[in-house]
C-alpha positions, 0 to 999 in steps of 0.5 A: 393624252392617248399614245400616238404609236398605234396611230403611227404604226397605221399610217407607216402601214406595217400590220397589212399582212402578208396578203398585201404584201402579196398584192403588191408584187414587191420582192424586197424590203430592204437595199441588200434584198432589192438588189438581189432580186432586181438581179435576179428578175434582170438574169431570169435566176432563182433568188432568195434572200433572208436578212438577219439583222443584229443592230442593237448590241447589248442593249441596256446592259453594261458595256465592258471590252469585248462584249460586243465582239462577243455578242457579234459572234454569237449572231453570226453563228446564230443567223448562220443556224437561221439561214441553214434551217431555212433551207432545209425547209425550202428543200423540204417543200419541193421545187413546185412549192418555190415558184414565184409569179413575180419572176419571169418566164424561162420562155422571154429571150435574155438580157432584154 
């Protein structure tokens, strides 16, 4: 019997590519991005957001007391490095390189 998660993966539609994902002018895949950004949109701010998810401590190993603490710091300072890397690279691309065509114009009268 073949394995059925190619067919899955497919069907959910998770290799579509960044094109895509482009085309259909979402600006989030998750709750906590989606309400950033609907904010954003309603406020007519610049947004972003980046979600670094840590859902799966220790993982096959033996679980001893404190490890998970431990594992936990670890990813907030880890994601912490994440997220101020990423913002040297937007500051790095200059103010014309972070437009986005899914916010609305400075131009439309606010609070609408």
């Amino acid at each position: 019997m073949a394995n059925p998660a190619p067919r899955m993966l497919v069907r959910r539609g998770w290799g579509r590519g960044q094109r895509r994902f482009s085309q259909s002018r979402a600006v989030a895949l998750d709750m906590e991005s989606a309400t950033i950004a609907a904010n954003g949109f309603r406020f007519r701010v610049p947004y972003g957001t980046l979600l670094c998810v840590s859902d799966k401590p220790l993982h096959g190993e033996i679980k001893l007391p404190g490890m998970a603490n431990q594992f936990y710091r670890e990813r907030v300072d880890q994601h912490l490095r994440i997220g101020m890397h990423a913002i040297d690279i937007l500051r790095a691309a200059g103010a014309q390189r972070l437009h986005s065509r899914k916010l609305r114009s400075f131009a439309e009268v606010a609070f609408q």
